[in-house]
TIVO-2410 file (N, C-alpha, C; in nm, 3 decimals):
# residues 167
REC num residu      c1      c2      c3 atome chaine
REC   1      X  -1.178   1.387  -1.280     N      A
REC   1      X  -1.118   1.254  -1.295    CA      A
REC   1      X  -1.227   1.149  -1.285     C      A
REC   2      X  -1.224   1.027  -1.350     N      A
REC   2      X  -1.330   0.942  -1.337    CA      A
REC   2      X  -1.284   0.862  -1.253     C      A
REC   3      X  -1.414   0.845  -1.176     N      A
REC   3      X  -1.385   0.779  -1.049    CA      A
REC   3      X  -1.357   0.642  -1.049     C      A
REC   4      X  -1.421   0.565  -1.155     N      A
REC   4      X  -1.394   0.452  -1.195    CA      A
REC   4      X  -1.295   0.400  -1.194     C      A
REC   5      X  -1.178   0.497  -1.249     N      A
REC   5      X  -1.035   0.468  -1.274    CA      A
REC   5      X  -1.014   0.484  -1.197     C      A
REC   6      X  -1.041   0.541  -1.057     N      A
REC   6      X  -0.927   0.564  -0.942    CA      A
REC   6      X  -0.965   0.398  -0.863     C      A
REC   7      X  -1.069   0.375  -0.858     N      A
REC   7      X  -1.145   0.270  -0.789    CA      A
REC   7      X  -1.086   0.101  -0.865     C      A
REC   8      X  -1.046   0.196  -1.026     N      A
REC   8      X  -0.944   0.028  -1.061    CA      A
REC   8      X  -0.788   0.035  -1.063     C      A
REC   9      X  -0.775   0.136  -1.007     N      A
REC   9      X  -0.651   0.188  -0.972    CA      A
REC   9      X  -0.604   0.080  -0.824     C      A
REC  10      X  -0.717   0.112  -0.743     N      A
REC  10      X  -0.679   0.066  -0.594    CA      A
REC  10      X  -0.659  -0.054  -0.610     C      A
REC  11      X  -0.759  -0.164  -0.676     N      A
REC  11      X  -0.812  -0.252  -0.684    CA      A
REC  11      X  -0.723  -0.317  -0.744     C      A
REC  12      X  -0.600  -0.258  -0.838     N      A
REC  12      X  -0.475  -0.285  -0.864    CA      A
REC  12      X  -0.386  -0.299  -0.718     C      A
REC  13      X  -0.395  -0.196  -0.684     N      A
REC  13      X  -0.329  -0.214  -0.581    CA      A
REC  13      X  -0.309  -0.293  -0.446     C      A
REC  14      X  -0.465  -0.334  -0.440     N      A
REC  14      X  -0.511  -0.465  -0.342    CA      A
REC  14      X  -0.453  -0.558  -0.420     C      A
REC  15      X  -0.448  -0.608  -0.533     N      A
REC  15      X  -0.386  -0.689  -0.561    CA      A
REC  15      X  -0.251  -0.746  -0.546     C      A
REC  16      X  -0.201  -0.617  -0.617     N      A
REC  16      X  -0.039  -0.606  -0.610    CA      A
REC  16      X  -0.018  -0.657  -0.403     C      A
REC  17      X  -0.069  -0.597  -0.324     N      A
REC  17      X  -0.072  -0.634  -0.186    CA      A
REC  17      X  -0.037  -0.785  -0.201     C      A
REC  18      X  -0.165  -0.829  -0.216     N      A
REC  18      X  -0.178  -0.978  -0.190    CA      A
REC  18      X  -0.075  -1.082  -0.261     C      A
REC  19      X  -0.017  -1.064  -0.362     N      A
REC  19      X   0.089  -1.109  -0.467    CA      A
REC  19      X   0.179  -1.123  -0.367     C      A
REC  20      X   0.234  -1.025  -0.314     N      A
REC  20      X   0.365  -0.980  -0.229    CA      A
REC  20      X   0.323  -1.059  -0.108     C      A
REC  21      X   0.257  -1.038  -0.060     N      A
REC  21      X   0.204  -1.101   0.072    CA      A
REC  21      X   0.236  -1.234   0.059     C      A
REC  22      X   0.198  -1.320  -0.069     N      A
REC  22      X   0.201  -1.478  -0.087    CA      A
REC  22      X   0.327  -1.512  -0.123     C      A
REC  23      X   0.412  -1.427  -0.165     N      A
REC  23      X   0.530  -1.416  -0.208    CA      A
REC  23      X   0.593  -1.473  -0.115     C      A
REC  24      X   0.570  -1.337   0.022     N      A
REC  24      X   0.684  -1.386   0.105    CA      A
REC  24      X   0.677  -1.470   0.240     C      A
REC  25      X   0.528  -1.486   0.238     N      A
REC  25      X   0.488  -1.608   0.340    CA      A
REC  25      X   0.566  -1.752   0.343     C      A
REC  26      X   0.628  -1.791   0.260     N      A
REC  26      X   0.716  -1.921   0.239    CA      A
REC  26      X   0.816  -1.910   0.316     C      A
REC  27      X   0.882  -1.748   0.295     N      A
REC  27      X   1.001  -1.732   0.385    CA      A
REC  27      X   1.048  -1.762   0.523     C      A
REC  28      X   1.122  -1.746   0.553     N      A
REC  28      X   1.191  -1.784   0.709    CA      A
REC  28      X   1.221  -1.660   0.761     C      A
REC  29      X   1.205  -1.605   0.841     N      A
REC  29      X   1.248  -1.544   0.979    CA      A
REC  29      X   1.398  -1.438   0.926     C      A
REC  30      X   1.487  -1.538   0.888     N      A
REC  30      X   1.641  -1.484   0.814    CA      A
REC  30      X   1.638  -1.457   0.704     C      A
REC  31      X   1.579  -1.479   0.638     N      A
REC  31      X   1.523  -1.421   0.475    CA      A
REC  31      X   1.463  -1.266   0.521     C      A
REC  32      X   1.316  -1.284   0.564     N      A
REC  32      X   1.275  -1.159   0.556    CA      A
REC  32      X   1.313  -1.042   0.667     C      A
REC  33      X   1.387  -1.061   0.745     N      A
REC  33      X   1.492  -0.964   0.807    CA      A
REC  33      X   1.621  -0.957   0.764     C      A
REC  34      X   1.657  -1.039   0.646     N      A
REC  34      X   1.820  -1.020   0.589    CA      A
REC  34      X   1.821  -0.877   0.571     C      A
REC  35      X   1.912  -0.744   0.582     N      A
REC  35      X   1.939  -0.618   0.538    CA      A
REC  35      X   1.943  -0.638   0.355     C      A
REC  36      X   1.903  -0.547   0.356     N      A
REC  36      X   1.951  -0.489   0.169    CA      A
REC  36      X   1.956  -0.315   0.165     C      A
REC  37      X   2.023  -0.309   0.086     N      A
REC  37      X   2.042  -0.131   0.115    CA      A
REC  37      X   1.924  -0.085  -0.017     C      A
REC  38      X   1.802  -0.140   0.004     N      A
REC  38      X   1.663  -0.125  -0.065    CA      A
REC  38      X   1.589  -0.105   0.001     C      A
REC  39      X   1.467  -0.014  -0.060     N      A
REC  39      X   1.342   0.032   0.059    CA      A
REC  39      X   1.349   0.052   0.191     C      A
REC  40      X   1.313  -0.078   0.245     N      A
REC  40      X   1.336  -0.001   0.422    CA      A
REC  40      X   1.407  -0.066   0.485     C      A
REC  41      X   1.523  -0.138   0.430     N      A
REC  41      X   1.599  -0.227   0.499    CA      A
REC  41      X   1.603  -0.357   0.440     C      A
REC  42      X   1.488  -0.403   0.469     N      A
REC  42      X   1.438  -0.577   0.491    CA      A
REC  42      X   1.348  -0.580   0.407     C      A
REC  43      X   1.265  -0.736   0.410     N      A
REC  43      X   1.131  -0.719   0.300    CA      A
REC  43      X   1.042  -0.703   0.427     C      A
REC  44      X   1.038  -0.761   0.535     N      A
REC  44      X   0.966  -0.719   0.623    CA      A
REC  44      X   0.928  -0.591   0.642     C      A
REC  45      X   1.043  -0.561   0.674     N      A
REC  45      X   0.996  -0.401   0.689    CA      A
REC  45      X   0.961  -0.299   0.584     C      A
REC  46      X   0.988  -0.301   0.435     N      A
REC  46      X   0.920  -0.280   0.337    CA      A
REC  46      X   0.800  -0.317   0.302     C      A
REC  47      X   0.757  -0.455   0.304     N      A
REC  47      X   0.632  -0.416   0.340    CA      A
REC  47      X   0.542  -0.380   0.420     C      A
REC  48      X   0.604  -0.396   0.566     N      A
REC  48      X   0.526  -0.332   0.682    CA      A
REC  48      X   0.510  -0.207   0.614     C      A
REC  49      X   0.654  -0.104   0.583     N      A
REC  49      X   0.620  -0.011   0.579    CA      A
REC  49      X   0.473   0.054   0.441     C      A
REC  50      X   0.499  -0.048   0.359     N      A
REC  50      X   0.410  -0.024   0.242    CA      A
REC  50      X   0.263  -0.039   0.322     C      A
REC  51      X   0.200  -0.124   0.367     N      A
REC  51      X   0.078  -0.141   0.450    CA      A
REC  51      X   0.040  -0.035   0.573     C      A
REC  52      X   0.168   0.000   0.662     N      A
REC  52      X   0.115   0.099   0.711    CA      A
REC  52      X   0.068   0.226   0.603     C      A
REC  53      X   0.174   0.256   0.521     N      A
REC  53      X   0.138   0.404   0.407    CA      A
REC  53      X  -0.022   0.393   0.367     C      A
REC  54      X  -0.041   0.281   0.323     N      A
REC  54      X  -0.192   0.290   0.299    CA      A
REC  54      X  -0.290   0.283   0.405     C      A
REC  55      X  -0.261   0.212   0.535     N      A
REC  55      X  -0.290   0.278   0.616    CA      A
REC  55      X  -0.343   0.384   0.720     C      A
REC  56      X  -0.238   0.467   0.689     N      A
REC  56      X  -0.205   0.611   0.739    CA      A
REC  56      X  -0.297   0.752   0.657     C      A
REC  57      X  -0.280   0.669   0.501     N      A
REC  57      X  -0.382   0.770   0.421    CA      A
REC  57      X  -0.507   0.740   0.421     C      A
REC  58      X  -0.520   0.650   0.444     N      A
REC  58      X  -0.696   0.609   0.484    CA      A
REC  58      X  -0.737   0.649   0.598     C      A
REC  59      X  -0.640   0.655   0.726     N      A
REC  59      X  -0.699   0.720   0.842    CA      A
REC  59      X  -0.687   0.848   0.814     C      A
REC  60      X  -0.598   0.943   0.783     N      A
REC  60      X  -0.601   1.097   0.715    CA      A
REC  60      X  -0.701   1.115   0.689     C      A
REC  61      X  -0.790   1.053   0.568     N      A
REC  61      X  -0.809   1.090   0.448    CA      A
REC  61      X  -1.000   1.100   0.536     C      A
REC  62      X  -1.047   0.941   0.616     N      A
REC  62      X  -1.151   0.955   0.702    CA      A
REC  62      X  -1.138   0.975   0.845     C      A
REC  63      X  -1.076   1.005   0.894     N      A
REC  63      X  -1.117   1.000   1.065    CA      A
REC  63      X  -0.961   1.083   1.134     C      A
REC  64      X  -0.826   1.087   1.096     N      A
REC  64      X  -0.747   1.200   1.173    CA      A
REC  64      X  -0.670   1.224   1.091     C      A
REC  65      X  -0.650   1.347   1.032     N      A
REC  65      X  -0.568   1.427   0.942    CA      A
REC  65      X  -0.423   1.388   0.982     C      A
REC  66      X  -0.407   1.435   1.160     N      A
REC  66      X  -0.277   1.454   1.173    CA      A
REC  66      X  -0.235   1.321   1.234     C      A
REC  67      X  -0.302   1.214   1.175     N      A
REC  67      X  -0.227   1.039   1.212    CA      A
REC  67      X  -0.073   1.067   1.154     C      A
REC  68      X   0.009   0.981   1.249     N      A
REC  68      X   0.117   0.983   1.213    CA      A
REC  68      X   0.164   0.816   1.188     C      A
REC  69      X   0.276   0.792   1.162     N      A
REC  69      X   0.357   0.650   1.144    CA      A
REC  69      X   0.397   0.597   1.240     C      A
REC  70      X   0.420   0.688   1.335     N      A
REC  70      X   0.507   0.658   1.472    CA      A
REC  70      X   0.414   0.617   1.537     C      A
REC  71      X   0.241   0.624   1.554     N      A
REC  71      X   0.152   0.603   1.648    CA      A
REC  71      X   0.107   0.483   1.616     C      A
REC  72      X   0.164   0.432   1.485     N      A
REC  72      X   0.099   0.268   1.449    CA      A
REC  72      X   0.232   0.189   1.514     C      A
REC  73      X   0.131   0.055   1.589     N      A
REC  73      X   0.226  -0.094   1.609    CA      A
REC  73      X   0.298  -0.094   1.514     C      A
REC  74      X   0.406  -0.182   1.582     N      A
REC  74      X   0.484  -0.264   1.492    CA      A
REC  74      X   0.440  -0.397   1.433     C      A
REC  75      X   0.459  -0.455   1.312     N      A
REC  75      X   0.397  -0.551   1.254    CA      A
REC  75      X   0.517  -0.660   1.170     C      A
REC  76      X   0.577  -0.717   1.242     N      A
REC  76      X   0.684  -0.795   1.237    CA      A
REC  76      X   0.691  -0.919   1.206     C      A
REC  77      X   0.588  -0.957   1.147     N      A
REC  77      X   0.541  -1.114   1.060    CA      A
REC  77      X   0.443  -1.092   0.965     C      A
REC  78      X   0.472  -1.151   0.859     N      A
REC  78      X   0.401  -1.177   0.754    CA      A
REC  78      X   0.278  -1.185   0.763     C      A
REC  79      X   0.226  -1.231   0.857     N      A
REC  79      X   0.083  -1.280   0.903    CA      A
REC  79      X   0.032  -1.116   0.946     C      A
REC  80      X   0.095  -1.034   1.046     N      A
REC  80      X   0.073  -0.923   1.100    CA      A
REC  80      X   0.061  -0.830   0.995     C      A
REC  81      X   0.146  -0.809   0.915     N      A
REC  81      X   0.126  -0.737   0.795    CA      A
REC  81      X  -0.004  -0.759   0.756     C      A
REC  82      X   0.013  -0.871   0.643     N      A
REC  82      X  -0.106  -0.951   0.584    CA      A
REC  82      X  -0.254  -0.855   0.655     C      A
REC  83      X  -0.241  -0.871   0.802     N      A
REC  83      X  -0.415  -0.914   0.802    CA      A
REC  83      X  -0.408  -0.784   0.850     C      A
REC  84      X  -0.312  -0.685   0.911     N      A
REC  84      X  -0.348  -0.553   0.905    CA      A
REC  84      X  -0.396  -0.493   0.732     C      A
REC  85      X  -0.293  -0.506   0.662     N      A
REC  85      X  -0.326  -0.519   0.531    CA      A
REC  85      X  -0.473  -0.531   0.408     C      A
REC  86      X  -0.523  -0.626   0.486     N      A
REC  86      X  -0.653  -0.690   0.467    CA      A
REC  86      X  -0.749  -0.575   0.556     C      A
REC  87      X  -0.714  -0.548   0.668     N      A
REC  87      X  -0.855  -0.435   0.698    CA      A
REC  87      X  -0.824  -0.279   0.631     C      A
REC  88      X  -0.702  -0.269   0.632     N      A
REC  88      X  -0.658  -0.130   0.594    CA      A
REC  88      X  -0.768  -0.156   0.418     C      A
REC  89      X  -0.738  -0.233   0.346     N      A
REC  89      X  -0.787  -0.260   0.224    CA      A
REC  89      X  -0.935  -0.238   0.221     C      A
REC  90      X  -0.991  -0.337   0.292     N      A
REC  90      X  -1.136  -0.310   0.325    CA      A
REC  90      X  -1.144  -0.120   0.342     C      A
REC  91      X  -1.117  -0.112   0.384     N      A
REC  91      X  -1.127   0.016   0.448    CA      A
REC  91      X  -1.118   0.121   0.347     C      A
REC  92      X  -1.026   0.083   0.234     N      A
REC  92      X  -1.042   0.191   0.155    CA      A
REC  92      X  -1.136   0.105   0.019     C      A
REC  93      X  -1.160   0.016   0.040     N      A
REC  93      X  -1.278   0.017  -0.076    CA      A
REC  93      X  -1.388   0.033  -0.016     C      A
REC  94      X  -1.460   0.054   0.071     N      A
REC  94      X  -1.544   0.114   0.137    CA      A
REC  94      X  -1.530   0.285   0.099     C      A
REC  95      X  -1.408   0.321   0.146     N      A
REC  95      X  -1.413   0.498   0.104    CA      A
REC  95      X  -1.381   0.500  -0.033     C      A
REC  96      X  -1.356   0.449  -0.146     N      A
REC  96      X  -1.356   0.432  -0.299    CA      A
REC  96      X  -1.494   0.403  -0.327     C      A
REC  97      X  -1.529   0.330  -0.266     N      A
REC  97      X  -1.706   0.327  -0.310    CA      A
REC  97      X  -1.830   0.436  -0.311     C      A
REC  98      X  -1.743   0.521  -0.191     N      A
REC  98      X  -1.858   0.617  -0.187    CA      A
REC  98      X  -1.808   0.763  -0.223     C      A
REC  99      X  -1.668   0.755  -0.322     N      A
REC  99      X  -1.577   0.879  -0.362    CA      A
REC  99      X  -1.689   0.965  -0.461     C      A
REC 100      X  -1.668   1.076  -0.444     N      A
REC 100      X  -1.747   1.148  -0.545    CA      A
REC 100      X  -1.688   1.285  -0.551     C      A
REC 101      X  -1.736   1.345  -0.663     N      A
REC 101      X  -1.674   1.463  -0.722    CA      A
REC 101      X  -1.627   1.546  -0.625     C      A
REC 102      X  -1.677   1.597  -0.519     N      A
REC 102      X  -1.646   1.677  -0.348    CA      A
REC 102      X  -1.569   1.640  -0.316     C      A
REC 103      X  -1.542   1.493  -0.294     N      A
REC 103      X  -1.440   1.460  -0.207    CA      A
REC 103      X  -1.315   1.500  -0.275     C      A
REC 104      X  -1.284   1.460  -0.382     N      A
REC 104      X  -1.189   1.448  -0.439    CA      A
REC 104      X  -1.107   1.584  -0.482     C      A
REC 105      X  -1.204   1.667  -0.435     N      A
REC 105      X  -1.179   1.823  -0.462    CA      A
REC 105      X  -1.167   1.875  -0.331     C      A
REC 106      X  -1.197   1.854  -0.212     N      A
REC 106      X  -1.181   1.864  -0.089    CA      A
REC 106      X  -0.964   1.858  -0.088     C      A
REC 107      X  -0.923   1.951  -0.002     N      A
REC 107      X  -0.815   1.940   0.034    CA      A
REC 107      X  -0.767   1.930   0.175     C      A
REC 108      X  -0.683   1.768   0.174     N      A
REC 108      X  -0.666   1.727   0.338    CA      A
REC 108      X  -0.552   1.787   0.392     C      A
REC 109      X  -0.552   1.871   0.513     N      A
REC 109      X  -0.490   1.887   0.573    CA      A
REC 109      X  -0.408   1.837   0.734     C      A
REC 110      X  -0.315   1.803   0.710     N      A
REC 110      X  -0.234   1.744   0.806    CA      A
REC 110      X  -0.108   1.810   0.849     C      A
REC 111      X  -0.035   1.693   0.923     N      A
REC 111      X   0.129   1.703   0.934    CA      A
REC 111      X   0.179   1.603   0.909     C      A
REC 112      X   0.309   1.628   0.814     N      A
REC 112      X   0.404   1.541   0.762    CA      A
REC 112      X   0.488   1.403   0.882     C      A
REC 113      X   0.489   1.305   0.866     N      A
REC 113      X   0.604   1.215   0.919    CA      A
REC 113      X   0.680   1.349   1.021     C      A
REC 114      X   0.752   1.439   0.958     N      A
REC 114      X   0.869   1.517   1.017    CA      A
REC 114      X   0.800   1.630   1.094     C      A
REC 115      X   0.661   1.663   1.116     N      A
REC 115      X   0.592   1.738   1.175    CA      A
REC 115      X   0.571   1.852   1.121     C      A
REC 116      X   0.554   1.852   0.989     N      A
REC 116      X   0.561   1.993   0.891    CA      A
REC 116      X   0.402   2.003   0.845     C      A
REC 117      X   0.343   2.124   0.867     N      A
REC 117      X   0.141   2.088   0.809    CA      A
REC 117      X   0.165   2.089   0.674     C      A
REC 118      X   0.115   2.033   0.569     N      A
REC 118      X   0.084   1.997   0.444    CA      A
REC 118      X  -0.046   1.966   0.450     C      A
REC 119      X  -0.068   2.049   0.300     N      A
REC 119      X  -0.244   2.039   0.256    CA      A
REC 119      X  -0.191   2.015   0.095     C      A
REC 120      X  -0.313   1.896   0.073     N      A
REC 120      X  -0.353   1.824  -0.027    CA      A
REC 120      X  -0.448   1.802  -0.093     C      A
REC 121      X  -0.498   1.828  -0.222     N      A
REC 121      X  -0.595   1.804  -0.274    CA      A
REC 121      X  -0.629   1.589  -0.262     C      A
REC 122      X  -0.724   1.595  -0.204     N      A
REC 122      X  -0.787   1.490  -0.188    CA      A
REC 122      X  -0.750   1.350  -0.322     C      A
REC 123      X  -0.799   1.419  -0.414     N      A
REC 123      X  -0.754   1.305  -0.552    CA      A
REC 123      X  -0.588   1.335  -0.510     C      A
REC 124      X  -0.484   1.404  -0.497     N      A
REC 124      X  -0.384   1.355  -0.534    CA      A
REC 124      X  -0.326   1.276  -0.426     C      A
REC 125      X  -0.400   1.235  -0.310     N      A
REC 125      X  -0.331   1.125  -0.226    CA      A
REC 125      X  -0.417   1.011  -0.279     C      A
REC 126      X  -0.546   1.016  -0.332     N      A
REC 126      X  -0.580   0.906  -0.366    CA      A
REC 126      X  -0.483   0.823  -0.490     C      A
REC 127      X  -0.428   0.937  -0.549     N      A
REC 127      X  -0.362   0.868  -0.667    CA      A
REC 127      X  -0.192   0.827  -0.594     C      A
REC 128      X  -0.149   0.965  -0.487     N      A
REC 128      X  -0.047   0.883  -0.396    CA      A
REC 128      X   0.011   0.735  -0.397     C      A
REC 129      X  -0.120   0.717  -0.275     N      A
REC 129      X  -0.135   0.555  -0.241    CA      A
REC 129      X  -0.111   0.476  -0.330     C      A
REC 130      X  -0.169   0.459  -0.462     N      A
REC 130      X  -0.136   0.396  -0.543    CA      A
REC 130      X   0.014   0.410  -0.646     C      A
REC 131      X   0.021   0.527  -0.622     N      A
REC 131      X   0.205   0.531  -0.713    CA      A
REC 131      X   0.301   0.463  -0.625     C      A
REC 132      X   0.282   0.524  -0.500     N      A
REC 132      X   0.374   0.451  -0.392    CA      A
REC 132      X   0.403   0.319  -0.327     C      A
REC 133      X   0.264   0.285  -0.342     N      A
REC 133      X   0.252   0.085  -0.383    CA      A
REC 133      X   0.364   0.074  -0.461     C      A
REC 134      X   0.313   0.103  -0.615     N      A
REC 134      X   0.363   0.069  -0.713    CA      A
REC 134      X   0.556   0.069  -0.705     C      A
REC 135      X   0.606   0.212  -0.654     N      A
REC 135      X   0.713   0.214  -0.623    CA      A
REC 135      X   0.793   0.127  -0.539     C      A
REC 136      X   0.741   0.067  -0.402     N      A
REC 136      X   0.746   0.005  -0.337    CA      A
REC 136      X   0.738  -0.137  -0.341     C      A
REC 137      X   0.626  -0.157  -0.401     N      A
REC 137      X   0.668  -0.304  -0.435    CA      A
REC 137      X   0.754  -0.345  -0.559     C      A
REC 138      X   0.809  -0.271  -0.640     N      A
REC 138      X   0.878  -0.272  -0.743    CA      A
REC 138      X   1.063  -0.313  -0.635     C      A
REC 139      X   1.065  -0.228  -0.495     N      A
REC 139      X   1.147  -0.243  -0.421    CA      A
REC 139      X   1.170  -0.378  -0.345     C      A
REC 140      X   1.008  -0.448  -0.313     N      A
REC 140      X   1.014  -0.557  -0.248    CA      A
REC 140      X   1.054  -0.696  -0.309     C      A
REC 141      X   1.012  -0.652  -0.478     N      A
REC 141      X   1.051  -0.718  -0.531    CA      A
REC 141      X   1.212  -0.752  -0.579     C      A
REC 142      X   1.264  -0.686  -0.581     N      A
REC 142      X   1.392  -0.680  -0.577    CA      A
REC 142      X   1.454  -0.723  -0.491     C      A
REC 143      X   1.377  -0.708  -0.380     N      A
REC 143      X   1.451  -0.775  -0.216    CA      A
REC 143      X   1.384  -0.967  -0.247     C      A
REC 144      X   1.321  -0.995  -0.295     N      A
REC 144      X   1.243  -1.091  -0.321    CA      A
REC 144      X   1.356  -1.189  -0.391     C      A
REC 145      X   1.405  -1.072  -0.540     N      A
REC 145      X   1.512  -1.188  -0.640    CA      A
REC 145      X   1.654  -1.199  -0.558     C      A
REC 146      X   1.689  -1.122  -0.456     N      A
REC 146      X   1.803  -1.082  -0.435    CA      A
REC 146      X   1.831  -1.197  -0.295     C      A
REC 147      X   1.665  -1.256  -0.265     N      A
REC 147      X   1.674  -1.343  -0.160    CA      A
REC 147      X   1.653  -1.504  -0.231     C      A
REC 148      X   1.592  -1.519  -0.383     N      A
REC 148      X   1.650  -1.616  -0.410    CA      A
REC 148      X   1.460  -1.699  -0.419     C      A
REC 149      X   1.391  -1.581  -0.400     N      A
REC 149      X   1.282  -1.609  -0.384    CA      A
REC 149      X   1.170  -1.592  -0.535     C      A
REC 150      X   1.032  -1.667  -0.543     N      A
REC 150      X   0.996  -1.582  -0.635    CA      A
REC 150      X   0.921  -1.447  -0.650     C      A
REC 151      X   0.975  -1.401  -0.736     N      A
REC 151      X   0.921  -1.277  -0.798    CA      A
REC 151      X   0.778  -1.235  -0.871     C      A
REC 152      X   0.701  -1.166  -0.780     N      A
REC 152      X   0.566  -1.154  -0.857    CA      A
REC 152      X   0.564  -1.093  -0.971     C      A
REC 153      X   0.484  -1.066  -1.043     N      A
REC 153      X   0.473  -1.010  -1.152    CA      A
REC 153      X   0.323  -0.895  -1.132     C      A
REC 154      X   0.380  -0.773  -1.075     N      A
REC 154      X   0.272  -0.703  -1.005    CA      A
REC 154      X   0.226  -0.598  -1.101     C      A
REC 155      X   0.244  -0.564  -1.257     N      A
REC 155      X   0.240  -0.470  -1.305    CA      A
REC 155      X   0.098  -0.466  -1.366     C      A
REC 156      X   0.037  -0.338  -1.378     N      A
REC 156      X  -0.069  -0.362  -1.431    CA      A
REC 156      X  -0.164  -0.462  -1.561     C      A
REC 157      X  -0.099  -0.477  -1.646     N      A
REC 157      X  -0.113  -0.605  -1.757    CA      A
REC 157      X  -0.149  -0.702  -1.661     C      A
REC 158      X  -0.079  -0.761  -1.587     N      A
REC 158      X  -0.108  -0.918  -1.529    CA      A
REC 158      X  -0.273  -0.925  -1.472     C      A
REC 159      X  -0.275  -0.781  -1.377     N      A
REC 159      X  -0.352  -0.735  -1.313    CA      A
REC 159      X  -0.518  -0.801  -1.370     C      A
REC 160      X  -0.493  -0.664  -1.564     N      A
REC 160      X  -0.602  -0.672  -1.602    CA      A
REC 160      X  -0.641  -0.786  -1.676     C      A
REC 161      X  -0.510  -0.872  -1.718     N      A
REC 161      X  -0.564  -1.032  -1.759    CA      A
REC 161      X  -0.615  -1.068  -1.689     C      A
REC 162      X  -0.599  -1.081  -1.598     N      A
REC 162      X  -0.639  -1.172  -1.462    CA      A
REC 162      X  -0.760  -1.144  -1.421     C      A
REC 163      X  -0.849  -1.005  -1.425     N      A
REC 163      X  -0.949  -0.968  -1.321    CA      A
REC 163      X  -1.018  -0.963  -1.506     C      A
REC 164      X  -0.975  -0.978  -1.589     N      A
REC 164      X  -1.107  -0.985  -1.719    CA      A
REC 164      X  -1.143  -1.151  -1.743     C      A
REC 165      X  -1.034  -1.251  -1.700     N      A
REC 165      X  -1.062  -1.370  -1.763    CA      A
REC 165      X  -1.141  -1.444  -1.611     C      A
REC 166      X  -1.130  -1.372  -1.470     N      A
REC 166      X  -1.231  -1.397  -1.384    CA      A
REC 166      X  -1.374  -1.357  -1.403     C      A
REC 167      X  -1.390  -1.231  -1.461     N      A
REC 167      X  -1.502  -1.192  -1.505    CA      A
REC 167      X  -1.557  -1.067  -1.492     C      A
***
């Protein structure tokens, strides 16, 4: 797989982050804890939960296989998200920068959320992370129109207008 593409893959995906992030910073308190029977409840907690996931595979992936969800804080404001968000990010363009053919062929072994061991070829959580963004914020967004709020436009097209006419 070319690494390139996985590395503008993420870089999509930092984006898509930050979209959502600005999205719902305007909100109030009762907005982003209103229930919806979408993603994880709330938008809060959809995106908490989206920021921890990337997260969780970045600590897997360098430093503890068997990190779990349950061992991360809770992150219950926009702001908390956000700037966990922001290092988790750093963090994996740092390990995207230095991806190479080994790694990606390397298979990580862990335990599941439910305590089950699962082993993974390395590229397919790298490509994970990024489908599950994608899924996910496709969810937040929905919690977004359904609150009356606006709606990003997170799909790849916007992405690559945007990062070719910057430069």
């Amino acid at each position: 797989m070319d690494i390139s593409a996985l590395q503008r893959l993420h870089e999509w995906r930092i984006w898509m982050d930050g979209r959502l992030i600005a999205a719902a910073t305007p909100l109030g308190p009762e907005q982003l804890s209103r229930p919806f029977e979408i993603g994880q409840g709330t938008l809060i907690k959809t995106l908490e939960h989206m920021g921890k996931a990337d997260e969780i595979w970045l600590t897997r992936l360098t430093r503890r296989p068997e990190a779990q969800l349950a061992e991360m804080p809770p992150r219950e404001t926009v702001a908390a998200v956000g700037a966990a968000w922001d290092a988790a990010n750093a963090g994996w363009r740092e390990y995207l920068a230095r991806l190479d053919a080994a790694e990606l062929k390397r298979t990580l072994r862990g335990k599941s959320g439910a305590g089950l061991p699962f082993e993974m070829p390395v590229l397919d959580v790298v490509l994970h992370v990024a489908v599950h963004a994608s899924y996910t914020a496709a969810q937040a967004n929905n919690i977004l129109r359904h609150l009356g709020a606006k709606v990003e436009d997170v799909n790849l097209a916007p992405f690559s207008r945007q990062s070719r006419l910057q430069g």
